[in-house]
Each structure stands twice: as structure tokens, then as C-alpha cells.
C-alpha positions in Angstrom: 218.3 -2.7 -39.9 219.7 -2.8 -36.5 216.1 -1.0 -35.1 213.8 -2.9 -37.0 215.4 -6.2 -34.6 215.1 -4.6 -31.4 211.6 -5.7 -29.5 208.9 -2.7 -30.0 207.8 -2.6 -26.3 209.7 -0.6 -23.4 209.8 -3.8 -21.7 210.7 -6.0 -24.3 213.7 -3.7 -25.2 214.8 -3.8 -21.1 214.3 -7.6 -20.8 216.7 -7.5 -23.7 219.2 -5.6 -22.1 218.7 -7.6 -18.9 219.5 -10.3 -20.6 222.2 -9.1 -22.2 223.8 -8.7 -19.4 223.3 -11.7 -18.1 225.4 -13.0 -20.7 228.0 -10.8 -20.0 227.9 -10.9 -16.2 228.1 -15.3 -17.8 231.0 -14.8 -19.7 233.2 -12.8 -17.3 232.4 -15.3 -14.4 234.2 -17.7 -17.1 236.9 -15.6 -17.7 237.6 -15.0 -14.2 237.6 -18.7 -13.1 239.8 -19.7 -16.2 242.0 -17.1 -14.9 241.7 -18.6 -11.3 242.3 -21.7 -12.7 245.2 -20.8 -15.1 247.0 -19.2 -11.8 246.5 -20.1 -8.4 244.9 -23.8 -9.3 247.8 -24.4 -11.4 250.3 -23.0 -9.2 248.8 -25.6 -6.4 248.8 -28.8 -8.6 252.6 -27.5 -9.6 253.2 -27.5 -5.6 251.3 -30.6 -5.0 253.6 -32.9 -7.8 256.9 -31.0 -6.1 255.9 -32.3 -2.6 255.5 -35.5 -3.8 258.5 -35.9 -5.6 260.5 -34.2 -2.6 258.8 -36.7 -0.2 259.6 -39.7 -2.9 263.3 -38.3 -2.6 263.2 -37.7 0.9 262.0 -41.8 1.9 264.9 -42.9 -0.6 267.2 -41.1 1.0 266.7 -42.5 4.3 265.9 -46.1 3.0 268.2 -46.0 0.1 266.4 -49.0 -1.2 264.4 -48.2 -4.2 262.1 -51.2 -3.2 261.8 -50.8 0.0 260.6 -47.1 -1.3 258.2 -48.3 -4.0 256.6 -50.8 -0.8 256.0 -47.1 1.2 254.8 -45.3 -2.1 252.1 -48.5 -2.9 250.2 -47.9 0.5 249.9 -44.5 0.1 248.8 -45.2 -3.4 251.5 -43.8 -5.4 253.0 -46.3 -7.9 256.8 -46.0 -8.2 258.2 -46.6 -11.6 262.1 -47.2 -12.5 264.1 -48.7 -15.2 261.7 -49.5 -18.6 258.5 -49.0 -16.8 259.2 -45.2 -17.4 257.2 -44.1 -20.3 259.1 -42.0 -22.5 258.4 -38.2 -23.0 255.8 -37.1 -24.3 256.7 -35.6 -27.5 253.5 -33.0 -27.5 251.8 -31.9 -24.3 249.1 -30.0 -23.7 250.0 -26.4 -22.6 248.4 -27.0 -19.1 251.1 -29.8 -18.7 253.6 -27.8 -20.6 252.8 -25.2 -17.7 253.5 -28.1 -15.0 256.7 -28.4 -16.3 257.9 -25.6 -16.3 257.1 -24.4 -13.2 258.0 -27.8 -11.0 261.3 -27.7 -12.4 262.1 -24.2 -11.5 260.8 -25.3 -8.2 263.4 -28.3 -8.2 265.9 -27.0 -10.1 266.2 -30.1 -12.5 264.3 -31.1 -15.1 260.7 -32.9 -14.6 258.9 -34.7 -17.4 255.1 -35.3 -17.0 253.0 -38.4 -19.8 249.4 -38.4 -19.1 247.5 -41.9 -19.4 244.3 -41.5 -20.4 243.2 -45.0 -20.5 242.4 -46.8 -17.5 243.8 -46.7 -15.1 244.2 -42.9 -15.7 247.3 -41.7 -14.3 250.0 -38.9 -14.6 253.5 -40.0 -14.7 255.9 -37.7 -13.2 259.7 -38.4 -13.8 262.2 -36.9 -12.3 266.1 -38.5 -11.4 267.7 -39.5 -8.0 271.2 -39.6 -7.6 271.6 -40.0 -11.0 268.5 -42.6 -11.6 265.4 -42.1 -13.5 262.5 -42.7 -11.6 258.9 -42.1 -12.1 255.9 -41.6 -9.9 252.2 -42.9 -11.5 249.8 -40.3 -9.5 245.9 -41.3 -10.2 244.5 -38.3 -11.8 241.7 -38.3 -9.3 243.9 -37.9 -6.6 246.0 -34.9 -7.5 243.8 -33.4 -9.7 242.7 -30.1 -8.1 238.9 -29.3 -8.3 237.7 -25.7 -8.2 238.0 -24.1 -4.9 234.9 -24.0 -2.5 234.7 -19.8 -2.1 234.9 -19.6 -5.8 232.3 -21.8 -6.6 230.0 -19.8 -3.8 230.7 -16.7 -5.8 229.8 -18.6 -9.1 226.4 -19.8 -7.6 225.7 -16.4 -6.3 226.0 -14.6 -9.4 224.0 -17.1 -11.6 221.3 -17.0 -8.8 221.1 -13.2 -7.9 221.6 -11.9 -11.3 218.0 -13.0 -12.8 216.4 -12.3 -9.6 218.0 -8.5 -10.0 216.7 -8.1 -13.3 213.1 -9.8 -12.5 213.0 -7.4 -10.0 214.4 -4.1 -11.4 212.1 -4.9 -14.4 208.8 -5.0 -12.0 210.2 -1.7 -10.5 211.0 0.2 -13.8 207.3 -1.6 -15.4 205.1 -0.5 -12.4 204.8 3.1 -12.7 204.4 2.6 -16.5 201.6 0.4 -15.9 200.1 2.5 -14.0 200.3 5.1 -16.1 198.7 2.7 -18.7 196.0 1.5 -16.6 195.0 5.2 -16.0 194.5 6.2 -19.4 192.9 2.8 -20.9 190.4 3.7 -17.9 189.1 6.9 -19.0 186.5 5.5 -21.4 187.2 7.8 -24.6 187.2 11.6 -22.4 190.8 12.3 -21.3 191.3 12.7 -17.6 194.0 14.1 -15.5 196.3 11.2 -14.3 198.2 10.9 -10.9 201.8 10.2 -10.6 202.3 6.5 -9.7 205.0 6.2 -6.8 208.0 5.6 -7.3 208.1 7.1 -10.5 211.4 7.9 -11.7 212.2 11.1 -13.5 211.1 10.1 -17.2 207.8 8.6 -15.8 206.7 11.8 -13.8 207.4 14.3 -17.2 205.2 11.8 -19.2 202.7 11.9 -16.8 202.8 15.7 -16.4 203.0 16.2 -20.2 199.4 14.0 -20.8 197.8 16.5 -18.1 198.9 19.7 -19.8 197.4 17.9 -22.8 194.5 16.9 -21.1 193.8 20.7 -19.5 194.3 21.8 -22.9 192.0 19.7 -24.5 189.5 20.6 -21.5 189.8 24.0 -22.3 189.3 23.9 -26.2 186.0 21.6 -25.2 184.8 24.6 -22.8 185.8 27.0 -25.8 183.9 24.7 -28.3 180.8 24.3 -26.3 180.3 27.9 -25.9 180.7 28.3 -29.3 178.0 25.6 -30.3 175.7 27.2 -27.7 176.0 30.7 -29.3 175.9 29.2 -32.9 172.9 27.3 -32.0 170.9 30.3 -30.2 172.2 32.5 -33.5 170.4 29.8 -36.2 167.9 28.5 -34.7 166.0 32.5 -33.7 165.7 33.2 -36.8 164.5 29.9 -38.0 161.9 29.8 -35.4 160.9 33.3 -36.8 160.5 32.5 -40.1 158.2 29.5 -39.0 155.9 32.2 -37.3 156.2 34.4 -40.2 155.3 31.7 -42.9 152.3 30.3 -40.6 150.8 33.8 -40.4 151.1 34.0 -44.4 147.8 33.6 -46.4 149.0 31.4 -48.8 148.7 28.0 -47.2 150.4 25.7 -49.7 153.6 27.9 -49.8 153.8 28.6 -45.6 153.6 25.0 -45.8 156.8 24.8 -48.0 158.6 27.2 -45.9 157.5 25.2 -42.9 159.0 22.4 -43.9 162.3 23.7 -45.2 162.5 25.7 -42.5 161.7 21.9 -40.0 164.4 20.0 -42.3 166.9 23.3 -42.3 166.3 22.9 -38.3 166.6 19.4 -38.1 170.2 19.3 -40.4 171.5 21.9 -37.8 170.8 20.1 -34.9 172.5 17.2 -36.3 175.8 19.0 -37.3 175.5 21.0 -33.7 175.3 17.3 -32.0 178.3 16.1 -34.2 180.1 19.1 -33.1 179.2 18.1 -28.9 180.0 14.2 -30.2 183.8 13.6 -28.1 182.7 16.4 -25.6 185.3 15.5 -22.4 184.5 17.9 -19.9 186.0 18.2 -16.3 185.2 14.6 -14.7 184.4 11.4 -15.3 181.4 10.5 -17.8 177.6 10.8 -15.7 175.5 8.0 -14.8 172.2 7.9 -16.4 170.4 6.2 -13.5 166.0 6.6 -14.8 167.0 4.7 -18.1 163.0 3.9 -18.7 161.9 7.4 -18.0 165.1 9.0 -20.9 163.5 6.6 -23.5 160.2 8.0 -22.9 161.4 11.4 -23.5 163.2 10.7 -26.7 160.0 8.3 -27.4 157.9 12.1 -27.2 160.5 14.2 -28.7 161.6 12.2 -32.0 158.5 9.9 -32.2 155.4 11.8 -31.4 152.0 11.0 -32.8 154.0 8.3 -34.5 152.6 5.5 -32.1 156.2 4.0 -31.1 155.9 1.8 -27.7 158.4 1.1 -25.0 159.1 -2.4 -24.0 161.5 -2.0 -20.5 161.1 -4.7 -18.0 161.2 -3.5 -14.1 164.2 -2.9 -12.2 166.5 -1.5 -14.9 169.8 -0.6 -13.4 171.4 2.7 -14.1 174.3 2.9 -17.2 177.3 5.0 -18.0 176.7 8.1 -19.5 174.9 11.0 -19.4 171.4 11.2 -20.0 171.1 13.7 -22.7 173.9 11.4 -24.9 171.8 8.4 -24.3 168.5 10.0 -24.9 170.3 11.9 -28.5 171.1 8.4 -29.3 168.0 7.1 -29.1 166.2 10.1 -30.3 168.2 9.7 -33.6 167.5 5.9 -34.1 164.1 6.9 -34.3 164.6 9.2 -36.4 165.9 6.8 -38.7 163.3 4.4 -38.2 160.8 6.6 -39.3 162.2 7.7 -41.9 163.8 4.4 -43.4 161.5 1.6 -41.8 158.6 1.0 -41.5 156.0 0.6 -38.1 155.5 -0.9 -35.7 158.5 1.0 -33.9 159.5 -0.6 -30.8 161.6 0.6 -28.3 163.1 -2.0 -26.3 165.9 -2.4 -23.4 167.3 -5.9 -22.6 169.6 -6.9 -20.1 172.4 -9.3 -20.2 174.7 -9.7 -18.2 177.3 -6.6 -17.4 175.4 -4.6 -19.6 172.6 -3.2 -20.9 170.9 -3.4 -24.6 168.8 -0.4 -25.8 167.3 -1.9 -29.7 164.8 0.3 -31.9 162.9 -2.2 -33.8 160.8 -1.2 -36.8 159.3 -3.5 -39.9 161.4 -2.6 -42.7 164.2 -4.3 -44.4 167.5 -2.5 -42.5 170.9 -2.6 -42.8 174.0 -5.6 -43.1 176.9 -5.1 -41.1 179.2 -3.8 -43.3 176.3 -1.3 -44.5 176.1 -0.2 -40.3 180.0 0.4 -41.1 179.5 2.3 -43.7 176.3 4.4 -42.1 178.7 5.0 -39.1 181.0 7.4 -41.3 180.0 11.1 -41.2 178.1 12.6 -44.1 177.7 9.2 -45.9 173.9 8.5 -47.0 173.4 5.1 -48.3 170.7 6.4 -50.0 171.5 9.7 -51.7 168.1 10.4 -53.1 166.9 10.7 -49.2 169.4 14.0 -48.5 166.6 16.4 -48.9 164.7 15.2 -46.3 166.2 17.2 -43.5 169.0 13.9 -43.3 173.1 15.0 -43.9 174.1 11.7 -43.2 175.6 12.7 -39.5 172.5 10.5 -37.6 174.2 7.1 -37.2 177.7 8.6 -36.8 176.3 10.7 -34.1 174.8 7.5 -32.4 178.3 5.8 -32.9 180.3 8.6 -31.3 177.8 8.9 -27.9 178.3 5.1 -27.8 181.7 4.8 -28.2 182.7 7.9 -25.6 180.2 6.2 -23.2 182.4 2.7 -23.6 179.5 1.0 -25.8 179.3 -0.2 -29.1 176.2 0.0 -32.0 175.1 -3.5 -33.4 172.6 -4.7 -35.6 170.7 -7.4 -35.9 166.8 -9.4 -35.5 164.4 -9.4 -32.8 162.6 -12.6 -32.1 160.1 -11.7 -34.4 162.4 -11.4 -37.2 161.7 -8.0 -37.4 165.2 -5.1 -38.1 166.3 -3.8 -34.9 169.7 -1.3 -34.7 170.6 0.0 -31.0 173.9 0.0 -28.7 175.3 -2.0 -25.6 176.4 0.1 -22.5 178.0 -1.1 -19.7 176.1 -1.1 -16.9 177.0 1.8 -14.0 177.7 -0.4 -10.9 180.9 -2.3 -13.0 182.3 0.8 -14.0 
């Protein structure tokens, strides 16, 4: 229960504790000035009443006139009571006067009553006896009542005001590195990279960091292991395919070479889809390529998947360069193609729009094509919305193929109409001089 209320973030949880602290750094200021205030303040307004009665006493025992002394007490503001202008004792004070008490008449070694007036005027009423008479001084609060002392309040300020700044700033120092960290990785475009240790790191931050690399140079080094693999595996299939071909076009029966020819063209065609699922994710070493001729890579998918298939290219001058390499972007395009002939209908345009970070690559053809959830659904591997079309040479890994090159190159696959109403299905890349 208790984890499920703490903030999910690292810096949710420390601006938590930070202020947390606060609170506590709060509440022990408070304690220690009603401690101040319970001691030394106190024992100074005890001090402050016992001078004042001793100077009362003192003027009355020179004078020995009680008038003459309340004339003296009146212009120093002090009213001096006698006789039934004494209020009687309080029956219940307050501790804090209770306190007073006590201590001013240990201090005068007789007793000392104190009544508080809270109406106006407010005044305390000290009573005390002189030679055997009762007399009372009425002391306006304001005057004797003693405010918090100035080096104390300093302190208070200073704490209120440095503590948030500490934690502002411990939190941009403890945040930074992770940030850093952050920024790295959500900068890598989908292929795992080495990061650097931010500085200033502290201990925690620089075994994170070290634990993604040895992740990373693992990774790296199951890619190099994979694509060796795939190049063997591909060499291994496709001799003996190619051999077959030759054997069945040498064959004198024409209408069964031309069945092996084509099982043996759709048997080629599925493992050259599964090999380029297997490459989809590739990371390498660096940083994903530039693919800088983007009109001259269309044309060569254009001749490889579309030939004697009449599909035009539609590019207009000056097309800047993209991210990624140029055998992903000419496999994607190679396999929308594919699709198109297979599943549209002609014309079959290939078409490259600009706009503005980035770049638009569409394949245009006239037949009916796919909703948005059905390009969902196409993007999953081995899924054929069709099932009656899997002998074809089609395992349902084109689109996903198209989806992974995309989405390791920091694109996206869309859908959608060409001004001509016609289907049109092809990705948006970033553009190589915003990368």
C-alpha cells in the first residue's frame, strides 16, 4: 500500500523527500524558537516586571508618597494602582503567566500576582506589597511584551530561504546526469549505441551507464554473429535454388520446367523475405547511414521488384538526403511494390513528397487498399489478410518488413489517397540534415 503512494519517477520520489524535509527542517525551527521563547524570552520578561517593580519600590522609598510616586510612574507610562483599583487574582492563568510568577517572586522573595486585561486598554497588572501595602502596576502589554529576538529571526529567514534553494539545486545536480543519460538513449533512433558517462556522475549513475554498454556490445556482437549466420544461410538456399532453375529450364518438358520455375521463384522469393525479417533491427557498430541519391535508390528498387511492369517515378529536383541506409530504404520500397503488384492494380506510381522536416516516399497503384486498422494488422509478421494469396511466393513478412526498416530508421508507415483518389501506402523519414 505504502509503494503504490510513492511518486513512480526518480525525481518525483526525491522532490518528495526534499520536501519532506522541508517539513521537518519547518517543524524543528518551531520547536527551537518555542524553546527560545519558553527560556531565555521568558526569563527576560520575568527580569523586565522585577526591574519595574524594584524601581516602583525604589521612587517610593525616597518619596514615601504614594502620589507623588503614581505622578513619576504616569510620565513614564506606567499606571500605579492601590487600594480597590487592584484587581483581584486571577483565579486561572495561563501557564506562561503562571511561569512569570513563579519566577519574579523567587527573584523578590515575596509573592507577585500578575491579571491580564485583554480589553482595551490591554494591560498586565502586576501586584506586589510595599511596606506592608498592596500596590499594583498596569504595564501596557505593548510595552513589556518581548518580541522575538533579532539574531533569531535571521536564523529563521535563513532556513526558510536556503532550504528550497538547497533542494532546487541538489535536485538539478542528482537529475542532470540522469538526463543525460536519457537524452542519449531516446537519441539512438531504435539501434543501441554506446553512451558516455555524463559528468558529474555519481557512483549509481556511472554503473548504469556502464551496465547499458556491456548490453549494448553484447547486443552488437549477437548482430555480427546473426548477420553471418543469414549471409551463410542465404548463400546455402539460394545455390541450390538457382540450380534447380537451370536444371528445370534445360528440361524438355516445358509445362512442368515452368512449374518448377515458379515454385522454385516463389520458394526464392519467401526466403528472401524471412532472411530480410531476420536483418529487420540490425544495430551494427555506429549510428544509422544516410541515404543521400534518394531518386537514384527508387530507381533501383523500381528495376529490381517492378521490371517490365511499367511502374513510373515521380521525384521532384533537389531531394535532400534521409536517415538510413540505402539498401533498408530501397528493401522497403522494393517490397511495397511487391505488394502493389500483387494486390493492386496499375498504374503504379512511385512518388517522393517533401514536407517539411521530412520526406514522404508513397507507392500508388489503382486498386482498392487497406484501412488503418487493416495497415495494423498487415504490420504483424506472418499475418495475410488474405489467406487464399499465401501460395503466391507471400508469408505475410512484406509489410512487417517495411514497418521494421521504418521504424529503426525513426519513420513511420501510413496510408492513405493521392490527389487522384487513387490507394497509396509508403513511410515518412526524417530528413538527414535534422538528425
Amino acid at each position: 500500500m505504502f509503494r503504490r503512494m510513492l511518486p513512480a519517477s526518480f525525481g518525483s520520489r526525491l522532490a518528495l523527500v526534499f520536501a519532506l524535509l522541508f517539513v521537518l527542517a519547518t517543524a524543528s525551527a518551531l520547536l527551537l524558537w518555542r524553546a527560545h521563547r519558553g527560556g531565555t524570552v521568558e526569563h527576560a520578561a520575568a527580569e523586565l516586571l522585577v526591574g519595574q517593580i524594584r524601581l516602583a519600590q525604589a521612587l517610593a522609598d525616597s518619596h514615601g508618597d504614594v502620589a507623588h510616586l503614581r505622578t513619576v510612574l504616569a510620565g513614564q507610562g506606567t499606571r500605579l494602582l492601590s487600594g480597590s483599583d487592584i484587581p483581584s487574582p486571577a483565579r486561572l492563568n495561563t501557564p506562561l503567566l503562571q511561569r512569570l510568577e513563579a519566577a519574579m517572586s523567587a527573584s523578590l522573595g515575596a509573592p507577585v500576582n500578575l491579571t491580564l486585561r485583554a480589553l482595551p486598554p490591554r494591560e498586565l497588572v502586576v501586584s506586589f506589597v510595599w511596606r506592608d501595602t498592596p500596590l499594583a502596576l498596569a504595564l501596557p502589554l505593548n510595552d513589556w511584551e518581548p518580541a522575538l529576538p533579532a539574531p533569531a529571526l535571521g536564523w529563521l529567514l535563513l532556513l526558510f530561504g536556503v532550504t528550497p534553494l538547497a533542494a532546487v539545486l541538489a535536485f538539478m545536480l542528482l537529475q542532470r546526469p540522469l538526463r543525460a543519460v536519457v537524452r542519449g538513449i531516446g537519441e539512438q533512433g531504435g539501434r543501441p549505441l554506446r553512451v558516455a558517462v555524463p559528468r558529474h556522475a555519481d557512483e549509481d549513475v556511472v554503473r548504469l551507464v556502464q551496465a547499458y554498454n556491456s548490453m549494448v556490445d553484447q547486443l552488437a556482437a549477437r548482430d555480427r554473429e546473426r548477420e553471418q549466420m543469414l549471409a551463410g544461410v542465404s548463400h546455402d538456399i539460394r545455390a541450390p535454388l538457382a540450380r534447380l532453375r537451370m536444371r528445370a529450364s534445360l528440361s524438355e518438358e516445358a509445362e512442368l520446367a515452368d512449374g518448377i520455375i515458379r515454385d522454385v521463384a516463389s520458394l526464392d522469393r519467401i526466403t528472401r523475405q524471412f532472411i530480410d525479417f531476420a536483418r529487420v533491427g540490425g544495430r551494427g557498430d555506429g549510428p544509422p547511414g544516410l541515404c543521400g541519391d534518394l531518386p537514384a535508390v527508387l530507381r533501383r528498387a523500381i528495376e529490381q521488384a517492378g521490371a517490365g511492369h511499367g511502374i513510373s517515378l515521380c521525384a521532384p529536383d533537389g531531394v535532400p538526403a534521409v536517415r538510413g541506409d540505402a539498401a533498408d530504404v530501397e528493401r522497403i520500397v522494393g517490397n511495397l511494390i511487391d505488394n502493389a503488384i500483387e494486390y493492386g492494380r496499375p498504374p503504379i506510381v512511385v512518388t517522393v513528397e517533401m514536407a517539411g522536416d521530412s520526406v514522404r516516399l508513397w507507392v500508388s497503384d489503382g486498386g482498392e487498399g487497406l484501412g488503418a486498422n487493416a495497415l495494423r494488422r498487415a504490420c504483424q509478421p506472418f499475418v495475410r489478410l488474405d489467406p487464399a494469396r499465401g501460395g503466391s511466393g507471400h508469408c505475410g513478412l512484406g509489410l512487417s518488413i517495411v514497418s521494421g526498416l521504418a521504424t529503426g530508421m525513426g519513420g513511420r508507415v501510413e496510408v492513405g489517397r493521392d490527389p487522384c483518389g487513387r490507394f497509396r501506402i509508403g513511410v515518412i523519414l526524417q530528413q538527414a540534415r535534422h538528425v
